[in-house]
NULOVEX-122320 format. One record per residue (C-alpha): residue in one letter; z, x negated, y. Coordinates in steps of 0.25 Angstrom, whole numbers, plus 5000, padded with zeros to 4 digits. Example, Ala and Ser with C-alpha at 12.3 -4.5 7.8 and 13.67 -1.06 7.14 Angstrom:
# NULOVEX-122320
A503149514982;S502949454996;
# end
This chain:
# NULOVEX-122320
X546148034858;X545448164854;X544148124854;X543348074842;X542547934844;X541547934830;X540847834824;X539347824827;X538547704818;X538047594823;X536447644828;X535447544826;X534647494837;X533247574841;X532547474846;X532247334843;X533247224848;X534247314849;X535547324844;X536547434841;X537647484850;X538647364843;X538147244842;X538947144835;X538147014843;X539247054855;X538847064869;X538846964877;X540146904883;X540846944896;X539646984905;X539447114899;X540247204909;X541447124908;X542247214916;X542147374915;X542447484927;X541447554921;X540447424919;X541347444915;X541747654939;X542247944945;X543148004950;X543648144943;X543448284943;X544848294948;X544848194958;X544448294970;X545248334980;X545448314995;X546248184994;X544848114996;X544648104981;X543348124975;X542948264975;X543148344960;X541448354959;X541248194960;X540748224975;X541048184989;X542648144992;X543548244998;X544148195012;X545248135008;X545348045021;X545247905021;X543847885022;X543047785029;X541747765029;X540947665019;X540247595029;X541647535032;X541547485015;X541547365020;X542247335034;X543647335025;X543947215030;X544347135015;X545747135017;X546047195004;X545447034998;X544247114994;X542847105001;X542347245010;X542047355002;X540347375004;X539547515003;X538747494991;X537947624991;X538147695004;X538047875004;X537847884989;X537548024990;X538148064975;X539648074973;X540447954965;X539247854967;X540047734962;X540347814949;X541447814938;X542547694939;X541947664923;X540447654927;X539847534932;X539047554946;X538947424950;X538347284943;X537947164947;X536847114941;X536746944938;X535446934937;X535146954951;X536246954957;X536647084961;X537447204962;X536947334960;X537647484962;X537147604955;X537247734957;X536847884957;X536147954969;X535348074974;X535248144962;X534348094953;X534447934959;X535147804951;X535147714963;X535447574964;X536147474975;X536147334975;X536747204981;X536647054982;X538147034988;X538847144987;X538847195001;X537547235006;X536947364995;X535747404996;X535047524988;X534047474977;X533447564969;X533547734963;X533047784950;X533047934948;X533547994935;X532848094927;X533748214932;X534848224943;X536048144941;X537148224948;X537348134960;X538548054955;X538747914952;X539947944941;X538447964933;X538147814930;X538447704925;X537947564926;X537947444917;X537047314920;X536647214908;X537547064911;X536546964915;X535447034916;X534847134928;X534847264922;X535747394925;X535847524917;X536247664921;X536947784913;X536747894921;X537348044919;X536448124926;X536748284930;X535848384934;X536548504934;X535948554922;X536448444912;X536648304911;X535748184908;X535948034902;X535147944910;X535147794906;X534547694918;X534147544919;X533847474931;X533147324931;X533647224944;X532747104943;X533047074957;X533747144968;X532747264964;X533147374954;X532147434945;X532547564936;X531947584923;X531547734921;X532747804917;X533247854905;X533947994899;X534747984888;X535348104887;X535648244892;X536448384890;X536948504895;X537548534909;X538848454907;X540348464912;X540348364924;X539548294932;X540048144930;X539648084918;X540147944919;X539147874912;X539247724907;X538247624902;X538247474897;X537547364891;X537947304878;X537347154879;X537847134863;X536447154855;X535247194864;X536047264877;X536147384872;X536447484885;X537547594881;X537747724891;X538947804890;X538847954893;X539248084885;X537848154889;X537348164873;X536148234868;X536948314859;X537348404868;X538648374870;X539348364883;X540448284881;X540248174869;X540448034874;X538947954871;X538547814872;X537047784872;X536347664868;X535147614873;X534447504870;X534347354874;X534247314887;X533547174887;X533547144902;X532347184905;X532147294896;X532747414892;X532547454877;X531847614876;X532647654864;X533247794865;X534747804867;X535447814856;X536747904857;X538147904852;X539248004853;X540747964850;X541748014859;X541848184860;X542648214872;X543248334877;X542448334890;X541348244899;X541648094899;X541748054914;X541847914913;X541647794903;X541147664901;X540747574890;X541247444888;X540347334880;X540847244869;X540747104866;X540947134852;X539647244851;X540247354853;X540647454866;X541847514872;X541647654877;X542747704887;X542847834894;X543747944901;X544048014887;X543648164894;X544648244886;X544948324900;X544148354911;X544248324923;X545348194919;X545348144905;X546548094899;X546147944894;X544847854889;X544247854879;X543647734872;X542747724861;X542347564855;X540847554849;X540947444838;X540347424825;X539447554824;X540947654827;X541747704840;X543247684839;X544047734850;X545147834856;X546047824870;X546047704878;X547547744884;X548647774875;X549047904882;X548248014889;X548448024904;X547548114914;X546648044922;X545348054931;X544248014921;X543747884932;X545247834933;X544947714922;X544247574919;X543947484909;X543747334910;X543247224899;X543747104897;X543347084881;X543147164869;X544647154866;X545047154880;X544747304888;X545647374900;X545647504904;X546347564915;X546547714919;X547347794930;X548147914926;X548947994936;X549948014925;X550147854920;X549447774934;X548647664930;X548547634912;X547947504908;X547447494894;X546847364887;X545747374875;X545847274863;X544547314857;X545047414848;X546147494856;X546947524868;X548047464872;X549047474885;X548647374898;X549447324909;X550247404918;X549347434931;X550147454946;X550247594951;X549247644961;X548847774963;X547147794962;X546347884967;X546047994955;X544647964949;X544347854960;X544047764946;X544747634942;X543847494941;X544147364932;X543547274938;X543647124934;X543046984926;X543646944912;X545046974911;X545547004924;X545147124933;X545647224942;X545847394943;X545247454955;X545747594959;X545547674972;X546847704979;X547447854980;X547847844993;X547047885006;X546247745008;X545747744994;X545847594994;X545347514982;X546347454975;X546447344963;X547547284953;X547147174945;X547247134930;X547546984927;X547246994912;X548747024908;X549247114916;X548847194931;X549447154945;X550547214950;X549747284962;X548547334969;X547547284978;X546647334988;X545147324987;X544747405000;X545647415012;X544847525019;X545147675017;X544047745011;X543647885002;X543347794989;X543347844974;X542547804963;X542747664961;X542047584951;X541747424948;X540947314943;X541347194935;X540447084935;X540746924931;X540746884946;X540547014952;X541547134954;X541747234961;X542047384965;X541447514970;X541847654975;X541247784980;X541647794996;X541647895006;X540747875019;X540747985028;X540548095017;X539448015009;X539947924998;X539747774998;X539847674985;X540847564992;X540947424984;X541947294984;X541547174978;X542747104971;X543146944975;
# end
């Protein structure tokens, strides 16, 4: 890899009780996002065209045929061994409202039992939906950002702190004059949401695209330090890959120190899609489309934060062109990552982190996705399964699953239904699983869900 990662040293805490980026104590166990599609959920520039792919802007689909409309999400019938597909937010109003396949949209959140989808609307709102069961969604709550946000939801990304009921946002927000970092926390005591004033972080000149594919998490090891991921950095500079570390995050309070900043990866273009993995052992992984060509880069990056330096490089041993949403990444331990692409060029690639380095996966079945319609891990400890939006004219939802040594030898359907969907994203969640796509529904766009069994 071209790129350079450097060495930052380890910053001390600014304020008390809190501790440094890496934390030697470890976080704790298995309940810190154990499976990552972004929580570790765009499709690309390129992607337009009348074949009812997403438009190059990020907007409305092309007619492409095969549309129905969303109100039918859940009248499927089940016969694909999966429940009905329900409308979750219903006429978003902004294009790609389920986001990137890498972001996280969608928690549960224990404490009160829960589930909760978050996204962009209007221009200037972060709204938020809730739900007891999983069928029945119901909007709870908007909080306006400083300046307008560009009115796509491929701009946040969501983490929710295991065990307790407490959501935060990164947020890249576009007024057509620059862009601005904007970090957001949300409190759910109950089945009520309340926002806490939001907060800028950052912000530079007019910059190359409008999708900035933010990522944030929350590092339970020493004080729940809450990291964002987003190369918006004060410095003027349009395309250095940033984390930001906040403070700690106690549950019920958010600690007011500024964010402090960290540049380490120098792309040749904007960063479209990331997300950060956290460490058992203190430390962070950082993985992203390694933007050394616009519109499709050629691999991912990924940097590993440990002992006060980044080490990292390519996650797949040779360059092949893809849409920068066509990947995923799913945790099962420190020394156990997987991370699976789609190249036009090489089909499905499947690689397996050892804490240190990359190396070949298992061989994945051949199907043909839909270009930048995103790729989901979703799953519980070793086992979980891909998700990928068919080419064909039904854009069926399909899965292959990963036993712990090796992938089945065929897809599955997930919907049965023809529809206009793209965008597909995920949640993993001890108990609770699911994924989530953007659908067509009579010209308006829809954010259609499936719990998994």
């Amino acid at each position: 890899m071209q790129n350079r990662l450097s060495v930052f040293a380890l910053l001390a805490a600014a304020a008390a009780g809190c501790s440094a980026l890496v934390d030697t104590s470890g976080l704790s166990g298995g309940d810190v996002s154990p499976g990552l599609t972004g929580a570790d959920a765009s499709a690309g520039p390129d992607a337009g065209g009348g074949d009812g792919s997403p438009s190059s802007d990020g907007g409305p689909f092309d007619d492409g045929g095969g549309g129905n409309d969303a109100s039918d999400a859940d009248g499927e019938g089940g016969s694909s061994g999966y429940p009905d597909p329900v409308v979750i937010v219903s006429g978003a109003g902004i294009a790609a409202p389920s986001g990137n396949a890498q972001q996280q949209h969608l928690v549960f959140v224990k404490p009160n039992d829960t589930y909760w989808f978050f996204t962009l609307s209007g221009t200037k709102d972060f709204a938020a939906f809730s739900s007891k069961d999983f069928k029945s969604w119901s909007s709870a709550h908007t909080l306006a950002m400083p300046v307008a946000h560009g009115s796509d939801g491929r701009n946040v990304g969501i983490a929710a702190m295991p065990n307790a009921a407490v959501v935060h946002a990164a947020i890249a927000c576009f007024d057509g004059s620059g862009a601005t970092h904007v970090h957001a926390r949300a409190t759910l005591p109950s089945d009520v949401i309340a926002f806490d004033a939001p907060r800028t972080v950052s912000s530079i000149g007019a910059p190359k695209t409008t999708v900035g594919g933010p990522a944030t998490t929350i590092l339970t090891a020493g004080g729940n330090i809450v990291v964002d991921a987003l190369d918006l950095v004060s410095d003027g500079g349009t395309f250095n890959g940033a984390v930001w570390r906040f403070g700690s995050e106690s549950g019920t309070s958010f600690s007011s120190q500024a964010p402090i900043q960290d540049e380490f990866y120098f792309p040749k273009s904007w960063i479209n899609a990331q997300t950060l993995v956290p460490l058992t052992s203190g430390g962070l992984l950082w993985v992203a489309e390694n933007a050394e060509a616009e519109p499709d880069p050629p691999n991912l990056a990924f940097g590993v934060y440990a002992s006060g330096s980044w080490t990292g490089g390519a996650v797949f041993a040779v360059d092949a062109t893809q849409n920068y949403n066509d990947w995923s990444v799913f945790r099962v331990s420190d020394t156990e990552m997987h991370a699976v692409r789609y190249a036009a060029s090489v089909g499905f690639e499947h690689a397996r982190f050892t804490g240190t380095t990359w190396q070949p996966g298992g061989t994945i079945p051949a199907m043909t996705p839909l270009v930048g319609g995103g790729l989901v891990l979703v799953g519980e400890g070793s086992t979980f399964s891909l998700y990928a939006i068919d080419v064909g004219a039904a854009r069926t939802v399909k899965t292959v699953a990963w036993d712990g040594t090796k992938w089945a030898s065929s897809w599955h359907d997930v919907t049965t239904k023809a529809a206009v969907r793209t965008f597909l994203g995920g949640m993993s969640t001890p108990g609770h699983k699911a994924v989530y796509w953007t659908q067509e529904n009579s010209g308006a766009l829809d954010v259609v869900g499936v719990s998994i069994p």
